[in-house]
Legacy VTK file of the C-alpha trace (Angstrom):
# vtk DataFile Version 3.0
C-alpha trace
ASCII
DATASET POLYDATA
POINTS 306 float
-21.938 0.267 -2.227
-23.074 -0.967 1.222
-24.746 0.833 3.455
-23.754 1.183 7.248
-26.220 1.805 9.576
-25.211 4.550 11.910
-25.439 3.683 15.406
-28.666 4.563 18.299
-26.750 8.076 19.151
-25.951 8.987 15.309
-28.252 11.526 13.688
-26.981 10.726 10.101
-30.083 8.997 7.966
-29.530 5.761 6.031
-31.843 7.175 3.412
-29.078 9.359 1.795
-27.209 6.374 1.176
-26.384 5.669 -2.885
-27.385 1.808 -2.780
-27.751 -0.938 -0.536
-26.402 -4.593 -0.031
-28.350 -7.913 2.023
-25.727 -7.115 5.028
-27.148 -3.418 5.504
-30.898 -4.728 5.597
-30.252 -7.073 7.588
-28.364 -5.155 9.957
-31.459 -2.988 9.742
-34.005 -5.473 10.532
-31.866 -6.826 13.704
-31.865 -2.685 14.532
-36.272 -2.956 14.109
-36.105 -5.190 16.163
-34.098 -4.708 19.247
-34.146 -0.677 19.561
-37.800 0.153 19.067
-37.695 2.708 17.163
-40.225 2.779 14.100
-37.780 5.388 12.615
-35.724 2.250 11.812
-38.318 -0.113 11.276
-39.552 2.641 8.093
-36.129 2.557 6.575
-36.044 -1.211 6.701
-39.188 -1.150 4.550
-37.157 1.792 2.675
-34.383 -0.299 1.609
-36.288 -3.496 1.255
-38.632 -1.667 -1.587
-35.253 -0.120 -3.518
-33.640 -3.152 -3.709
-37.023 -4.576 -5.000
-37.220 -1.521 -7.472
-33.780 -2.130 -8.544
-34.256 -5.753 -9.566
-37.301 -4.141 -11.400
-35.446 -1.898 -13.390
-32.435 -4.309 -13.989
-35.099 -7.107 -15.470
-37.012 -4.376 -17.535
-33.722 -3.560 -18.928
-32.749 -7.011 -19.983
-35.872 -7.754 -21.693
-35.262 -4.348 -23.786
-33.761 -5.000 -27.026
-30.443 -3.640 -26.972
-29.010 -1.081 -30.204
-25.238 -2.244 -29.979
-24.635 1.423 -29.421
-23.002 2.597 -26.133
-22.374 -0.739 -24.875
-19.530 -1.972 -22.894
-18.441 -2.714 -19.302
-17.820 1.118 -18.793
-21.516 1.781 -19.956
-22.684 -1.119 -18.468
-21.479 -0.283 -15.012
-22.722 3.593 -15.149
-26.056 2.141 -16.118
-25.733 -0.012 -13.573
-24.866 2.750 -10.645
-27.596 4.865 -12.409
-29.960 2.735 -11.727
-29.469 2.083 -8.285
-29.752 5.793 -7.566
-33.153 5.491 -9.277
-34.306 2.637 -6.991
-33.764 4.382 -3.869
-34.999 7.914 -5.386
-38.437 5.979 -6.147
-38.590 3.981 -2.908
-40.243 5.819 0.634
-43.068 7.488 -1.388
-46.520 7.562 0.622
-48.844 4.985 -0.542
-45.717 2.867 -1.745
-45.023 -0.614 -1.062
-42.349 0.684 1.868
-45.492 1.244 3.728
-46.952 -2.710 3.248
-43.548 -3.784 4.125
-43.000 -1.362 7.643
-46.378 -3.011 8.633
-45.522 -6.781 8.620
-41.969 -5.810 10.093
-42.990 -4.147 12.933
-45.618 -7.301 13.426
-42.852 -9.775 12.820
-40.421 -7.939 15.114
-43.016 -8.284 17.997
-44.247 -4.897 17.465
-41.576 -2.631 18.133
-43.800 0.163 17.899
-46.996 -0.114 19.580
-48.341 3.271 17.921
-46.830 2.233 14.258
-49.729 2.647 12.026
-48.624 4.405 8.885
-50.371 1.592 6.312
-53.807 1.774 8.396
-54.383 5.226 8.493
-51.787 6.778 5.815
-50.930 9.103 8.359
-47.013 10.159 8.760
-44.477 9.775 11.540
-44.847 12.870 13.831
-42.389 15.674 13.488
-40.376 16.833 16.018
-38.579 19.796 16.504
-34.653 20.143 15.719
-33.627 21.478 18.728
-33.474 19.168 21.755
-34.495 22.077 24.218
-37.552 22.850 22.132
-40.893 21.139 23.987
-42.281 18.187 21.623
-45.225 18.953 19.196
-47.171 16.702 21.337
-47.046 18.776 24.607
-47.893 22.159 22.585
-50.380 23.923 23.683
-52.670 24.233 20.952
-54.332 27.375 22.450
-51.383 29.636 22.250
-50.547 31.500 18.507
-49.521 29.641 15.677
-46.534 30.452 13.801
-46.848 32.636 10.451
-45.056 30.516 7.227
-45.162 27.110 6.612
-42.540 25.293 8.589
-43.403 26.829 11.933
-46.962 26.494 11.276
-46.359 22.971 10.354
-44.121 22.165 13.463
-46.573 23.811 16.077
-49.643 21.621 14.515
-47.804 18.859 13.787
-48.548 16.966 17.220
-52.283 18.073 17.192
-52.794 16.592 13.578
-51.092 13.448 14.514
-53.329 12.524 16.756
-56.196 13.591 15.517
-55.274 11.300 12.314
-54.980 8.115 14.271
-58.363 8.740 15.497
-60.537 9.654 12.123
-57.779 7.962 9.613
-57.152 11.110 7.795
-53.445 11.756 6.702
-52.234 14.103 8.593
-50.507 15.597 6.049
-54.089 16.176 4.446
-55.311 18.479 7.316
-51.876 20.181 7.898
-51.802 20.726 4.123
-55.848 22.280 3.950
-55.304 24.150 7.277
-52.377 25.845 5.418
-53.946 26.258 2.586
-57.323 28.027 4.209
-55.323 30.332 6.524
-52.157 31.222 4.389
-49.933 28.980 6.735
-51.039 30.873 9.891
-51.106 34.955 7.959
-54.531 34.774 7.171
-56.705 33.352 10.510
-60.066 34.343 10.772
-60.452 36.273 13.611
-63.537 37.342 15.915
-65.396 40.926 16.608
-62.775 41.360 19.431
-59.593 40.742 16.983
-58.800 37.618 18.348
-58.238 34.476 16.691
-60.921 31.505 16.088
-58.779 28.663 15.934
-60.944 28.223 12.159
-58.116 26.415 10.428
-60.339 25.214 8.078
-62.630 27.756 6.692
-65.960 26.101 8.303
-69.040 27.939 8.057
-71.584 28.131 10.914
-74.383 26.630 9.400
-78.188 26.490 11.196
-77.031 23.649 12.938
-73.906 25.190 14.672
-74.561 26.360 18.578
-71.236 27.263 19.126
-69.239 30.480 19.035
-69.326 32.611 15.596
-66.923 34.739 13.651
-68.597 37.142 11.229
-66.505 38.253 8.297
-65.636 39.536 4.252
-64.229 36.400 2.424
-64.263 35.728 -1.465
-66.918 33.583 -2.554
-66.859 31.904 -6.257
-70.169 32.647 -7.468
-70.880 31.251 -11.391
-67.042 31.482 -11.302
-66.598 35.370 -10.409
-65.105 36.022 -7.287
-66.924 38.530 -4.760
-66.993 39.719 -1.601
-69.581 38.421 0.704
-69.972 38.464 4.241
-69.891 35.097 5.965
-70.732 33.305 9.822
-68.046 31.069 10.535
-67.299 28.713 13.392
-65.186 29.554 16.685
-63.082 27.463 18.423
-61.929 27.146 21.796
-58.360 25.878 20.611
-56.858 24.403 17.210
-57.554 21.322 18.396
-60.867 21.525 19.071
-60.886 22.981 14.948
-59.199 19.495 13.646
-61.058 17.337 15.581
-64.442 19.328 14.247
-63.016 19.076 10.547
-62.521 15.477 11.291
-66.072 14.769 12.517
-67.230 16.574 9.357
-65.332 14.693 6.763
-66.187 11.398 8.813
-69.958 12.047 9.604
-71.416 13.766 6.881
-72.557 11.843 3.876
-71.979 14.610 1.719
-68.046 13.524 2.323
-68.237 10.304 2.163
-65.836 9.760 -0.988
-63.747 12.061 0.305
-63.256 9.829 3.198
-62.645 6.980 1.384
-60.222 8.480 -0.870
-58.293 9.819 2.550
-57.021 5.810 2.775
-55.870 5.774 -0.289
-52.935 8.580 0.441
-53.400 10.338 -2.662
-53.535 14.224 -2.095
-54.784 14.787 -5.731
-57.507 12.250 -5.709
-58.852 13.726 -2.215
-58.522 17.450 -2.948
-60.678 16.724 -6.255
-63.386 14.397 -4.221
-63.741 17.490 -1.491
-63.857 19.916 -4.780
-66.755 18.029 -6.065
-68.468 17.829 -2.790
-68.694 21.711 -2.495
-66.368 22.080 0.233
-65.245 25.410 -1.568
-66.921 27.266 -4.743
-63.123 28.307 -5.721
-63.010 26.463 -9.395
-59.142 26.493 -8.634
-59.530 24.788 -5.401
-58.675 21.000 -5.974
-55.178 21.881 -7.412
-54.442 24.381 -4.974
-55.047 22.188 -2.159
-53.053 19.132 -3.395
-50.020 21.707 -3.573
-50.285 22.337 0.127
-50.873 19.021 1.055
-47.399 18.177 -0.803
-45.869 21.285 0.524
-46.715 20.417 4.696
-45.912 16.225 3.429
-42.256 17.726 2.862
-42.140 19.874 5.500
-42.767 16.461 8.226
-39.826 14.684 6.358
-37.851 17.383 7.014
-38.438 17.833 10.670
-38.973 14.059 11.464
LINES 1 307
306 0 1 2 3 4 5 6 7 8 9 10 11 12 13 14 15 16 17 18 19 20 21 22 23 24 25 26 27 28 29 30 31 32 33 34 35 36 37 38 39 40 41 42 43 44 45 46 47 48 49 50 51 52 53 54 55 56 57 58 59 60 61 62 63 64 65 66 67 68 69 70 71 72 73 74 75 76 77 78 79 80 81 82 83 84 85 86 87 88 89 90 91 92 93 94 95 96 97 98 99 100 101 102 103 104 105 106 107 108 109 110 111 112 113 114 115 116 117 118 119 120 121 122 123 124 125 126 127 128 129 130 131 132 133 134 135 136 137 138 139 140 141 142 143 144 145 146 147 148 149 150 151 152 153 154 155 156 157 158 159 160 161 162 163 164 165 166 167 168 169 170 171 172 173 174 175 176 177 178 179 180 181 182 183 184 185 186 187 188 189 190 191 192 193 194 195 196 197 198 199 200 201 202 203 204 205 206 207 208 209 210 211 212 213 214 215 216 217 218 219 220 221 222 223 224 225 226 227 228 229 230 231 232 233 234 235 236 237 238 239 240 241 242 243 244 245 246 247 248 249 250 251 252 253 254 255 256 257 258 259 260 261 262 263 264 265 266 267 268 269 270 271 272 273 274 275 276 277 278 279 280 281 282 283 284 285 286 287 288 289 290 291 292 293 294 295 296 297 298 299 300 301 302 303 304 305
């Protein structure tokens, strides 16, 4: 089944299609090429990788020893179809080879993105809002409320994250996902003496080296694994921007982070939710797998508003 790519105005995605054919890639790569649009470009590198994992699947298949049972053109050809749904199922994933593959065709195609970057820095295309008369995540101002639940919160930060990302090479997915995680997506803020917020998206303590602003509250602290109620100095912000961009310096600067930060460029969630567990960046013993979760949660949440 070939797929058709829709034209510039269409806003139907060539990544629902079943399969794909050389005619459809093609047709994508001239697309990459001549619209610049890295939108395109990424589901050039989508269908390049399923067509790759197809002929994967199809060769693992012939050198498996067959039974004689449930064989037959009719079998053959629903394997066949089944198989092709796997390969594009499997192919897109962060960290995948779709993201090698975006990389040399946007280089190839002269650079049809000048801001493509997604295999440097892991970070994700940035998510825009559905309605056209809604202002872009890049223009919001990151001083005003953030939305309570996860795909508003998501939406408002998006922008902020994004470039924040390009700068440190953090995902961000990664700080979208933690900032959710540490403030209940936006329902749980830590606020100041006068009831206002922070802008402490990330639950960072004002240590003796902090000059800035404070927040004094009750939070749960893990101690010898029992949760209690302490009260706890954290950091004030000016805006949410100015709180990812301290995050960012933290997770860059401080040795204490360092595998953390080198686990950020690998795009695994689980791998640097465990590295920032074992660095002490929270005494919760629960706090690795809790913070992969969100990370996965606001990762789904950009696909779905890209």
């Amino acid at each position: 089944m070939a797929l058709t790519l829709p034209s510039s105005g269409s806003t139907t995605s060539p990544s629902n299609a079943l399969a794909v054919d050389i005619r459809s890639l093609n047709s994508l790569k001239y697309e990459a090429g001549t619209s610049n649009s890295s939108q395109v470009t990424r589901e050039a590198a989508k269908q390049f990788e399923s067509l790759f994992m197809r002929e994967l699947i199809k060769s693992m298949r012939d050198a498996t020893m067959k039974s004689g049972l449930m064989e037959g053109e009719q079998a053959n050809l629903g394997q066949d179809m089944l198989d092709q749904q796997l390969s594009v199922n499997m192919s897109g994933l962060q960290g995948g080879l779709s993201e090698a593959i975006a990389r040399q065709l946007s280089r190839q195609m002269g650079g049809a993105d000048a801001n493509f970057s997604v295999p440097s820095t892991l970070s994700l295309p940035q998510a825009q809002p559905r309605s056209a008369t809604s202002a872009t995540t890049s223009s919001v101002d990151t001083t005003l409320p953030v939305p309570k639940g996860r795909e508003g919160f998501v939406q408002h930060l998006s922008g902020t994250a994004e470039r924040v990302a390009q700068e440190s090479g953090i995902p961000a997915s990664f700080m979208l996902g933690q900032a959710g995680h540490e403030t209940g997506w936006g329902k749980s803020e830590i606020k100041t003496a006068n009831g206002g917020t922070s802008f402490n998206l990330f639950g960072i303590k004002a240590g003796k080296g902090w000059t800035g602003k404070v927040a004094e509250v009750t939070t749960t602290e893990y101690i010898n694994g029992t949760p209690r109620k302490v009260v706890a100095k954290f950091r004030a912000y000016d805006s949410y921007e100015d709180s990812f961009r301290d995050y960012a310096k933290l997770i860059t600067d401080s040795p204490r982070y360092e595998k953390a930060q080198a686990t950020a460029k690998t795009g695994s969630a689980v791998a640097y939710a465990a590295e920032l567990q074992k660095a002490g960046y929270a005494t919760d013993p629960e706090y690795a797998k809790k913070l992969s979760g969100a990370i996965n949660s606001a990762l789904r949440v950009q696909r779905a508003q890209a």
